[in-house]
C-alpha positions in Angstrom: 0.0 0.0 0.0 1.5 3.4 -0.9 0.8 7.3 1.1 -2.1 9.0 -0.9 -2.7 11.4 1.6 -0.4 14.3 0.7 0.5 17.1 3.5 -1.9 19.5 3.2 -4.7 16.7 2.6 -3.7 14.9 6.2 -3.7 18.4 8.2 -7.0 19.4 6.9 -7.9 16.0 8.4 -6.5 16.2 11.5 -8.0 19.9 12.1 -11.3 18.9 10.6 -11.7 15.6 13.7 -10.0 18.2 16.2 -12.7 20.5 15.6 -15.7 18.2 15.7 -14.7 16.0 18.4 -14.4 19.7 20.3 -17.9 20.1 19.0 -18.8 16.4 20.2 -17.1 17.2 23.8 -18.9 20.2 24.0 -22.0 19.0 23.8 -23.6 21.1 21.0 -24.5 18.2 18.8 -26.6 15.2 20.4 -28.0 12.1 18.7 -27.7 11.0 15.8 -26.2 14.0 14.4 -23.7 13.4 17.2 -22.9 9.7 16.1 -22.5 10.2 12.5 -19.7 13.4 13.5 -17.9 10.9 15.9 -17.8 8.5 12.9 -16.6 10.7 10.7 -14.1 12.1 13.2 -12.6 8.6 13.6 -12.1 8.2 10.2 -10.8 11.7 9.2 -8.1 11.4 12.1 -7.4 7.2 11.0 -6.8 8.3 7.5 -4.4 11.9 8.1 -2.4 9.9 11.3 -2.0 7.2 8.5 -1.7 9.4 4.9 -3.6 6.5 3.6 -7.4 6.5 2.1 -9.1 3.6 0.9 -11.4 5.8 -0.9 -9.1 7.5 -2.7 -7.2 4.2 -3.7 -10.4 3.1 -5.0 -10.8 6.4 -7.2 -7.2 6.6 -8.3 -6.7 10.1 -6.6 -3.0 10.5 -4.8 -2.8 13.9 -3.2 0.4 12.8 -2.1 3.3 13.8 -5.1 5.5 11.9 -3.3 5.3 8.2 -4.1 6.8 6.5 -1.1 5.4 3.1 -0.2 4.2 2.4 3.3 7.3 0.4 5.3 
């Protein structure tokens, strides 16, 4: 498996989960709304801490210009 996740791409990310898991521990989103953000937090901090998308894989798209496999 090689990085697709290029800088830019995995800080975004990481600021994006930091800022809704603030929202989450906040309390100013509850239910359902609340368990879809959480989701979606997990997986935008799994995929920048990683620099590895599965969805981009499966759409080709490599924000990462460096091509450096995964050790």
């Amino acid at each position: 498996m090689s990085k697709n996740v290029g800088t830019v791409d995995r800080i975004v990310r990481i600021i994006l989960a930091v800022g809704i898991l603030t929202l989450l521990l906040l309390h100013l989103v509850g239910g359902g709304l609340a368990v879809f953000l959480g989701i979606a937090a997990a997986v935008l901090a799994a995929t920048g801490g990683t620099r590895v998308c599965p969805c981009y894989m499966r759409l080709n798209i490599k924000t990462n210009k460096d091509e450096d496999p995964v050790e």
